[in-house]
C-alpha positions in Angstrom: -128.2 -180.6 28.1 -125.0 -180.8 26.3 -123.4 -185.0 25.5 -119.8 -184.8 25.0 -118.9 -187.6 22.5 -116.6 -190.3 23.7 -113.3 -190.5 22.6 -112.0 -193.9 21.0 -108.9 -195.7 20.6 -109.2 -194.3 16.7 -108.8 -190.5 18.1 -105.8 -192.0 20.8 -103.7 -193.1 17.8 -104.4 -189.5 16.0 -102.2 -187.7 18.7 -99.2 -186.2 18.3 -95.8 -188.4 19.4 -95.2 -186.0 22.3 -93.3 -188.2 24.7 -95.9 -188.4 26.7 -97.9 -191.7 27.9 -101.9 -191.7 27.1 -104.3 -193.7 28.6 -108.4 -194.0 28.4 -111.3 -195.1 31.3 -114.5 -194.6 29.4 -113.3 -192.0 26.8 -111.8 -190.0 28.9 -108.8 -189.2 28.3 -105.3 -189.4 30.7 -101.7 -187.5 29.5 -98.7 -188.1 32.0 -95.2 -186.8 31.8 -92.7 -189.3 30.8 -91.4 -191.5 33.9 -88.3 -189.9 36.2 -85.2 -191.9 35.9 -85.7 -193.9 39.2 -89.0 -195.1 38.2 -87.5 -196.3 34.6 -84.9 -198.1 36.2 -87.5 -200.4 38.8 -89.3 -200.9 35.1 -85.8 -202.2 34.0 -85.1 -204.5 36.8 -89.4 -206.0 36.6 -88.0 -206.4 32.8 -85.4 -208.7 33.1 -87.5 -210.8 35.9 -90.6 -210.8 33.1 -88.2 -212.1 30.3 -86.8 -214.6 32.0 -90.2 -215.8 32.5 -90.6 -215.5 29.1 -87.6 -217.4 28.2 -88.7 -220.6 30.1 -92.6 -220.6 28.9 -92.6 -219.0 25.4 -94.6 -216.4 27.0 -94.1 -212.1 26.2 -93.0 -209.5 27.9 -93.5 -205.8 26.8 -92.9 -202.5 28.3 -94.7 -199.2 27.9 -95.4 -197.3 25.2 -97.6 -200.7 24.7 -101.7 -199.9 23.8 -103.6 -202.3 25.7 -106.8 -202.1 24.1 -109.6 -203.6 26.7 -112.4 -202.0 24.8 -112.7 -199.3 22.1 -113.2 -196.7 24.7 -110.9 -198.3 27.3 -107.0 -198.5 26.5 -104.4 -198.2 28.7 -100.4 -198.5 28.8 -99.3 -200.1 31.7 -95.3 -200.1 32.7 -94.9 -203.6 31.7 -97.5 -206.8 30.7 -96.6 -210.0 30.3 -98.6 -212.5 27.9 -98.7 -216.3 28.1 -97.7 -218.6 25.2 -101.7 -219.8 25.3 -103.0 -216.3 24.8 -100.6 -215.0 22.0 -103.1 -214.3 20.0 -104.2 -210.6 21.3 -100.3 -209.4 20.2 -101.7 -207.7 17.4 -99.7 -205.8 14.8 -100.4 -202.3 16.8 -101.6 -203.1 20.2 -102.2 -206.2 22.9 -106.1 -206.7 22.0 -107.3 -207.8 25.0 -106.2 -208.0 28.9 -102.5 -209.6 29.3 -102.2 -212.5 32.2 -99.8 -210.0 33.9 -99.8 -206.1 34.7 -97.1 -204.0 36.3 -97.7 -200.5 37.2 -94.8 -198.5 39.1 -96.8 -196.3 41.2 -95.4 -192.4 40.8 -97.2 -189.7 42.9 -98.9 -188.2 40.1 -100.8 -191.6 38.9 -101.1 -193.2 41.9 -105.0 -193.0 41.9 -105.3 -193.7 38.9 -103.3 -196.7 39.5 -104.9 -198.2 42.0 -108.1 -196.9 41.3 -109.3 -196.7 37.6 -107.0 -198.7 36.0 -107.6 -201.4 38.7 -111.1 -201.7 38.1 -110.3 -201.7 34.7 -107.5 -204.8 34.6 -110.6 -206.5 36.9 -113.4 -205.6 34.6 -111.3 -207.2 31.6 -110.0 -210.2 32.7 -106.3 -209.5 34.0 -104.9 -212.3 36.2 -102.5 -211.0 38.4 -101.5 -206.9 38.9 -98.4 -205.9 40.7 -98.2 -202.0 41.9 -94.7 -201.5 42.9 -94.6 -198.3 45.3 -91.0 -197.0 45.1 -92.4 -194.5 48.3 -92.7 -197.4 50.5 -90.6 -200.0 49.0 -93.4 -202.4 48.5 -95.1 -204.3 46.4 -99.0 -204.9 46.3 -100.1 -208.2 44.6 -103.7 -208.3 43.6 -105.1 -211.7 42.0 -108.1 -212.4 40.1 -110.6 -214.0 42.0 -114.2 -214.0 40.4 -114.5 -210.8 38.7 -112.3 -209.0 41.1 -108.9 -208.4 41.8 -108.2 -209.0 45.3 -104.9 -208.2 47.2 -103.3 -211.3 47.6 -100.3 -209.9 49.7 -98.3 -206.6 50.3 -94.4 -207.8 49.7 -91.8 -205.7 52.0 -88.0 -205.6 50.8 -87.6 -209.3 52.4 -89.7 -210.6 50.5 -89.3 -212.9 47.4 -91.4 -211.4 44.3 -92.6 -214.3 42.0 -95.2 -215.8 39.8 -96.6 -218.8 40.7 -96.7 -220.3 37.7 -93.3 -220.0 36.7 -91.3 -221.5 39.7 -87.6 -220.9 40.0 -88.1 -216.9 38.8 -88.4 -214.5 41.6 -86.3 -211.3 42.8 -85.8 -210.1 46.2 -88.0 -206.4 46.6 -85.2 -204.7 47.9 -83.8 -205.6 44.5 -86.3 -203.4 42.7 -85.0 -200.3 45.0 -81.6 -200.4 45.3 
């Protein structure tokens, strides 16, 4: 019986800049294409919602290519992550070191399972507070929340809806906003 060796956030770095995104579950390894046009411009729109967050608690907002390093054999690069001012600590020089309060993943057809599969259990394994998938297919938004050591849905949010943060009243953007 043959035992592949896991890869580690040390062989990630070692990759060529080839404009496209990596990711890691367990060593393995994920490459995707870089993001279509519509897909960068929902990103864009999360973006300015996330920094005006920032602006009113001293908390960060980053967008992808970010290394999110959960574990050495976990790392991931999610759309956007937000980071309160109490847990500045795992911006790091290189890469978040740690879970951020706040994951964003716009969900395109070709990651979609990994979205809301691997990387899922992942943000709940780790410690992530809140994870928004944003499905540009059906103009939605699915909220998940930790609770325990899960992430639960906490609500799917339709183009009426208001998306917000609970802990940073007054900032919120209509869905439809994201899609237009």
């Amino acid at each position: 019986m043959r035992i592949e060796p896991k890869l580690s956030f040390e062989h990630v770095r070692q990759l060529p800049d080839d404009g496209k995104g990596y990711a890691m579950a367990e060593g393995e390894l994920l490459a995707t294409p870089a993001p279509k046009p519509r897909h960068q411009v929902i990103v864009a729109r999360l973006l300015a919602l996330l920094l005006e967050a920032a602006e009113k608690t001293g908390g960060v907002a980053l967008t992808a290519p970010t290394d999110v390093v959960l574990s050495p054999y976990d790392v991931v690069q999610p759309d956007l992550l937000f980071v309160s001012v109490e847990r500045l600590s795992i911006l790091g020089e290189e890469s978040v070191q740690g879970a951020p309060d706040l994951v964003v993943e716009v969900l395109p057809e070709t990651t979609r399972h990994w979205d809301l599969g691997v990387k899922l259990r992942l943000y709940a394994r780790y410690g992530v507070r809140w994870y928004w998938a944003v499905d540009p297919e059906n103009r939605c938004v699915h909220v998940f929340e930790r609770a325990g050591d899960a992430l639960d849905t906490r609500a799917t949010l339709s183009e009426e809806d208001d998306l917000t943060i609970a802990r940073f009243p007054g900032v919120s953007r209509k869905v439809a906003e994201l899609f237009r």
